[in-house]
C-alpha positions as CSV (number, residue, x, y, z in Angstrom):
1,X,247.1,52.4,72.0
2,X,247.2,49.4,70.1
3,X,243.9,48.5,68.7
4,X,242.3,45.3,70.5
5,X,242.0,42.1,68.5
6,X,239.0,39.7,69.1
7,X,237.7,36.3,68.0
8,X,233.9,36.2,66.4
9,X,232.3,33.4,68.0
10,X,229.7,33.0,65.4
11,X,231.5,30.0,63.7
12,X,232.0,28.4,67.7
13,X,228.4,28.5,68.7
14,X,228.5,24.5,68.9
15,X,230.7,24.7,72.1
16,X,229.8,26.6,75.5
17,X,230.5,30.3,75.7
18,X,233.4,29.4,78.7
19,X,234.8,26.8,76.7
20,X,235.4,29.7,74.1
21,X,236.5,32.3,76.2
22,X,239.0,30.2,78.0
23,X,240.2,28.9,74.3
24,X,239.9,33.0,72.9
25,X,242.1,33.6,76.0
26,X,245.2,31.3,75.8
27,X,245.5,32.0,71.8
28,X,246.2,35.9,73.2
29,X,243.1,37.4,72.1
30,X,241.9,40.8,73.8
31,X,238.4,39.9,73.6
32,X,235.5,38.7,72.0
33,X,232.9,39.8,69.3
34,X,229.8,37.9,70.5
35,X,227.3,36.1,68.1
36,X,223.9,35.9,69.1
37,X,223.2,32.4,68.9
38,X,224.1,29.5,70.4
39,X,224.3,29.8,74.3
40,X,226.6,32.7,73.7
41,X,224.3,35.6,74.2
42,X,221.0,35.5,74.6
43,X,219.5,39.1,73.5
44,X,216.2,39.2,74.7
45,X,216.9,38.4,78.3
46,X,220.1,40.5,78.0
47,X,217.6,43.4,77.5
48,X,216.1,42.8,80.9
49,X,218.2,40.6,83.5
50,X,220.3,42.6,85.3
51,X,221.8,38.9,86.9
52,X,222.0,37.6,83.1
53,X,224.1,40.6,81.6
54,X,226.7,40.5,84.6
55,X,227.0,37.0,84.1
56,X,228.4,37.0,80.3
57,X,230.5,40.3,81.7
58,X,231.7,37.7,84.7
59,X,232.9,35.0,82.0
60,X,235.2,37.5,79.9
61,X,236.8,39.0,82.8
62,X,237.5,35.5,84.3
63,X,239.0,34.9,80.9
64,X,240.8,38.1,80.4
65,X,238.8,39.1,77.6
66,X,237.1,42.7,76.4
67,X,233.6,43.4,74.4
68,X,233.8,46.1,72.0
69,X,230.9,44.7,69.4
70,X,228.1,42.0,69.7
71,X,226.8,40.2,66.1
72,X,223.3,39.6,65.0
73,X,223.5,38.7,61.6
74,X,221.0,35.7,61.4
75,X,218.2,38.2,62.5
76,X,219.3,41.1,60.7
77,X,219.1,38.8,57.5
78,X,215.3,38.0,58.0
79,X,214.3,41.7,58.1
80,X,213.9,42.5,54.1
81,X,214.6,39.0,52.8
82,X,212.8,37.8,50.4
83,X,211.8,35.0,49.5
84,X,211.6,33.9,53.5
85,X,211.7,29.8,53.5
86,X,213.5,26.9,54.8
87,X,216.7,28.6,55.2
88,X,215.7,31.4,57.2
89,X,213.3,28.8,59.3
90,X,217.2,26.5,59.8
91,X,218.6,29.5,61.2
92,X,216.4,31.4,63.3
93,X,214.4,30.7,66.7
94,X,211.6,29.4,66.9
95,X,209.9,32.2,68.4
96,X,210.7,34.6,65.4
97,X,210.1,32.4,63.0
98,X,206.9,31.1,64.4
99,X,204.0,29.8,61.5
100,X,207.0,31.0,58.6
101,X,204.7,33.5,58.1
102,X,207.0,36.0,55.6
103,X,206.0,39.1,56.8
104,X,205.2,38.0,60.3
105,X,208.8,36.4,60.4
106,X,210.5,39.5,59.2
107,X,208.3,42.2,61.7
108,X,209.1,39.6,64.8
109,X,213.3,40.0,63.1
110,X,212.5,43.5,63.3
111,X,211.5,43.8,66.7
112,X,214.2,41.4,67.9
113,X,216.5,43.5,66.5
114,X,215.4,46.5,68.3
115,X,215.9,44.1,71.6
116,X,219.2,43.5,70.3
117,X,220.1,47.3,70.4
118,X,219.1,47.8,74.2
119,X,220.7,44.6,74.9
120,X,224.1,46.0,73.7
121,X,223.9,49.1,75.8
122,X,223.2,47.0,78.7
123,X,226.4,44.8,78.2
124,X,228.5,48.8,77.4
125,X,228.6,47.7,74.0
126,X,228.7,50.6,71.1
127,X,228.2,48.4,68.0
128,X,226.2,45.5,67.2
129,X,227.3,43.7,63.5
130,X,225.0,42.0,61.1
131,X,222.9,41.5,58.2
132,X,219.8,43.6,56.8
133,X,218.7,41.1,54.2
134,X,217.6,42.2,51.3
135,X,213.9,42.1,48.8
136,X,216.1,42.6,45.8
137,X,219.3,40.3,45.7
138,X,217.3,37.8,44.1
139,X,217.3,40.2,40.7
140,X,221.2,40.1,41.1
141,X,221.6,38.6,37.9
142,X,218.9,41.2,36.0
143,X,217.6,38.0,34.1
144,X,214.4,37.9,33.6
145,X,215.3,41.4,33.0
146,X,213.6,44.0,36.1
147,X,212.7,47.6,35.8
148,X,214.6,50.1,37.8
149,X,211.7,50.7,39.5
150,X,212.2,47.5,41.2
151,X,214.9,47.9,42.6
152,X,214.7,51.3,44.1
153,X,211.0,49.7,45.2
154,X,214.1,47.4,47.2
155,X,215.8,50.5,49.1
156,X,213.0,52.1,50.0
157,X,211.6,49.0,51.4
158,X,215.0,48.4,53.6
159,X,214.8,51.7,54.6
160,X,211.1,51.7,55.8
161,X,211.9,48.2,57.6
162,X,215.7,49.4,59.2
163,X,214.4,53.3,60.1
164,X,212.1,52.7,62.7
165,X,215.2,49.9,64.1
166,X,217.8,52.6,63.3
167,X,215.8,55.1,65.7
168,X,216.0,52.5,68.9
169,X,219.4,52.2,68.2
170,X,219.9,55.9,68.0
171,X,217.9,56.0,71.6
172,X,220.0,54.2,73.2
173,X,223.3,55.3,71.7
174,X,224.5,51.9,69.8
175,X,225.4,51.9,66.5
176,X,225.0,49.2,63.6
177,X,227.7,47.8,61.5
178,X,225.9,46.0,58.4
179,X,228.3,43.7,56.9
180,X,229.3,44.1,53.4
181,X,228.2,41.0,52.1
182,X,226.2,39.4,49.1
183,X,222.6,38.5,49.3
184,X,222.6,41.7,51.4
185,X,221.4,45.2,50.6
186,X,224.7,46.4,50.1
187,X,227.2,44.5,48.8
188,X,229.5,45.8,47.0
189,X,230.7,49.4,46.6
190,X,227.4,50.6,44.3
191,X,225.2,48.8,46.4
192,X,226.9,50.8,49.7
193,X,226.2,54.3,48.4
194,X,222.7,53.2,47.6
195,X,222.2,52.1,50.5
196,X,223.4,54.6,52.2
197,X,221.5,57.5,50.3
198,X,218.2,55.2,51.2
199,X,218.5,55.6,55.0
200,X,219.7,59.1,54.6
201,X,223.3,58.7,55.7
202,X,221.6,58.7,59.3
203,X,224.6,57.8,61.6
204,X,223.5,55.0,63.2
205,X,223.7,53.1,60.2
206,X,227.7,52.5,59.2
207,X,229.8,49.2,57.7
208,X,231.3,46.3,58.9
209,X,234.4,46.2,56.5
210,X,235.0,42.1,56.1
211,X,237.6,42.2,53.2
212,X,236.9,39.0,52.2
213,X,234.0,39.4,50.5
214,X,235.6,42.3,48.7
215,X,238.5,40.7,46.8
216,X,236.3,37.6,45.3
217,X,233.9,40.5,44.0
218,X,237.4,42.4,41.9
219,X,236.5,45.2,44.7
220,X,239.7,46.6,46.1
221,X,239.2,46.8,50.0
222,X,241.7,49.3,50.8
223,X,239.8,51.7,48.4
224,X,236.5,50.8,50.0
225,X,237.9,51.7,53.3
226,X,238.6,55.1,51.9
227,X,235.8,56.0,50.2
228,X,233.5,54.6,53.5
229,X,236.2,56.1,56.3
230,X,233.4,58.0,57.7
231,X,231.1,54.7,58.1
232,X,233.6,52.2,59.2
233,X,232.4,51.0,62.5
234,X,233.9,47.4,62.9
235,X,236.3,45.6,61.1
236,X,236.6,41.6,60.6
237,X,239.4,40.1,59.3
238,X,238.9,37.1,57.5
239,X,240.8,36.2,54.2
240,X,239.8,34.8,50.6
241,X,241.7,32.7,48.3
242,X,240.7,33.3,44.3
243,X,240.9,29.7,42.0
244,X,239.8,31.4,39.0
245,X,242.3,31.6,35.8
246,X,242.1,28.0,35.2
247,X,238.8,28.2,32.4
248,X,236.5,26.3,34.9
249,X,236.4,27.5,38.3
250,X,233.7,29.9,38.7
251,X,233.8,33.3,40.8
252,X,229.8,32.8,41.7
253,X,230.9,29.2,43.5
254,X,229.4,26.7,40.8
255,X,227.0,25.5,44.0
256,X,230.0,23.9,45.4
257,X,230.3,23.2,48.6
258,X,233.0,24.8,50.8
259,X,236.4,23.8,50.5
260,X,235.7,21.8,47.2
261,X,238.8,22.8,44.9
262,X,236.7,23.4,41.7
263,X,235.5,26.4,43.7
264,X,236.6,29.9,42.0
265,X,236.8,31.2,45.3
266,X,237.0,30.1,49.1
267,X,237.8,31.3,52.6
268,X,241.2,30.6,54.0
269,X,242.5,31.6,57.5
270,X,243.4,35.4,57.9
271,X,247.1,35.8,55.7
272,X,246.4,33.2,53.5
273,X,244.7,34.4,50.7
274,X,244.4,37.8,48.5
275,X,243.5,40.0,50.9
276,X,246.1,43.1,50.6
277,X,246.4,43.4,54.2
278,X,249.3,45.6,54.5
279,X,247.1,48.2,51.7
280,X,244.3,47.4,54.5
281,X,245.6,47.9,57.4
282,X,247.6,51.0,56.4
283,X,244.3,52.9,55.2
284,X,242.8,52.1,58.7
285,X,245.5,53.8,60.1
286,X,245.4,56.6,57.8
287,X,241.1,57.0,58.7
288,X,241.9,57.3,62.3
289,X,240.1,53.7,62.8
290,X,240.7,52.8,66.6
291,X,238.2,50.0,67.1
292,X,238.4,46.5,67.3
293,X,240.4,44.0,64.8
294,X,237.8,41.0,64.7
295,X,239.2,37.4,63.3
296,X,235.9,36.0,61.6
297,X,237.9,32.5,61.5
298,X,236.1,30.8,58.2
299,X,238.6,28.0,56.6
300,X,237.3,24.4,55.5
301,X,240.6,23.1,54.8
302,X,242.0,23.4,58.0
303,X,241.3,22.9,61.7
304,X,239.9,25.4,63.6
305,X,241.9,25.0,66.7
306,X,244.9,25.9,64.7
307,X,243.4,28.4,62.4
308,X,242.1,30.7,65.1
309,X,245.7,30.7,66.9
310,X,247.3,31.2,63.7
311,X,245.4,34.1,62.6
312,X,245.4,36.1,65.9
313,X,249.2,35.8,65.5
314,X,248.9,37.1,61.7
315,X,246.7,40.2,62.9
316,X,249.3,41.1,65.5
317,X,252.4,41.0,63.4
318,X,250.4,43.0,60.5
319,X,248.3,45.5,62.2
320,X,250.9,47.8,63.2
321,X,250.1,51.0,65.2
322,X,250.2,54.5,63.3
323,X,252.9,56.5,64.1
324,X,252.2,59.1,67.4
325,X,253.6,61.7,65.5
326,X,252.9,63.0,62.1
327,X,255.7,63.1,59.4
328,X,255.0,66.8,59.3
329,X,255.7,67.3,62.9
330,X,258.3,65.0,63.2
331,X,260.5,66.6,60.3
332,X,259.1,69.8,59.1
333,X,256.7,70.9,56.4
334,X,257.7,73.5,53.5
């Protein structure tokens, strides 16, 4: 069965969630992976209105459309950051963030994400997608140097913080997909197993595989998607173009803003950048990954409107089904 391919709606949280399921639907996506933020989904009353849930089921099936995963990343990220300031107070609502607080905003992110758990197994959701944040990504670039205490003070204090959200989740039988990502708790392959070994491999905690923040990094994605096939719970597709080589553009960004060419990195739509996706797609096949193939559309230089049609398009032509039967099977075996 060919695996389903969805739009994130986290960068189209500006328009109406029917405007993007009727705009999802006529590029030929199967269905959506819902942020939530905008009017898109609204956690804590999917968590207790019955009338609310079957309303955003009502709207995809008008449209056409499927949910396989919902996305929580802007609360996740409040849960260990730290420092917690301006940004986080730009990003989350008002009732989480209340006085800014630091620990109060990152207990009330806790609990919130506990709501967004039971909120996803009231939609018939499995996965929810997001952010931990992270005590420790400040140290990134060990200058003033840190003791390794520090930093396993860091895991310990995700784990403390996610456990006790990782055991609703396991209550309710959703999983979470924490996306690979810097600034988070694991980003990169070290980082992963760390972070890993600090919840205690528990199940409910697995990996969003986005590729893109891979290939900036020098990380080879297909790799990580073997050495994680047992954790891979979600997969976004969104593509990075390198601009290093030239003895000025920086891989850490420079501060630049998006799209700015003296960038030594940027996103591009999905099949337009480094990614390997053949490698990538080829490994999923080979780890028996059957879930949904998420376009996390993310490009400054070109419109949206034709970026999201383009890359669903890309995913489709790329993402090729495994073969039913084995070459074993099909030919023999000595």
């Amino acid at each position: 069965m060919a695996r389903p391919v969805t739009l994130f709606t986290g960068q189209w949280a500006d328009l109406p969630f029917e405007e993007v399921c009727s705009l999802a639907s006529s590029w030929g996506y199967d269905g959506l992976e819902i942020a939530c933020w905008g009017d898109h989904l609204d956690v804590t009353r999917a968590a207790v209105d019955d009338d609310y849930v079957r309303d955003r089921l009502g709207i995809l099936q008008r449209h056409g459309l499927g949910l396989w995963a919902i996305s929580n990343h802007l609360l996740g990220q409040a849960v260990c950051d730290d420092p917690i300031d301006h940004r986080h107070k730009d990003i989350l609502p008002s009732r989480v963030w209340g006085d800014g607080d630091p620990e109060g905003v990152r207990r009330r992110a806790a609990e919130e994400m506990k709501t967004t758990a039971r909120a996803a197994a009231r939609l018939g959701v499995s996965t929810v997608v997001g952010f931990t944040g992270s005590a420790i990504w400040k140290y990134v670039a060990m200058f003033p140097p840190v003791g390794e205490d520090v930093i396993r003070a860091g895991y310990r204090d995700f784990a403390d913080r996610w456990n006790p959200i990782l055991d609703v989740f396991d209550e309710v039988g959703v999983r979470f997909a924490h996306e690979v990502h810097p600034s988070e708790i694991a980003y990169d392959h070290w980082s992963t197993e760390a972070a890993l070994e600090a919840v205690g491999h528990r199940e409910a905690f697995g990996l969003n595989w986005d590729p893109s923040h891979m290939v900036w990094q020098d990380i080879d994605p297909a790799a990580f998607l073997w050495d994680f096939r047992d954790r891979i719970y979600h997969v976004d597709c969104k593509d990075t173009r390198r601009r290093t080589g030239n003895g000025r553009n920086g891989r850490l960004g420079s501060h630049l803003p998006w799209g700015d060419p003296r960038r030594g990195w940027d996103f591009v739509s999905t099949g337009h950048g480094d990614v390997p996706w053949e490698d990538c797609f080829r490994v999923l096949n080979s780890i028996g990954y059957t879930g949904p193939l998420s376009v996390e559309w993310e490009d400054a230089g070109m419109d949206r409107l034709v970026g999201a049609a383009e890359a669903v398009r890309f995913v489709r032509s790329h993402a090729y089904d495994p073969p039913e039967a084995s070459f074993d099977s099909a030919f023999g075996s000595d």
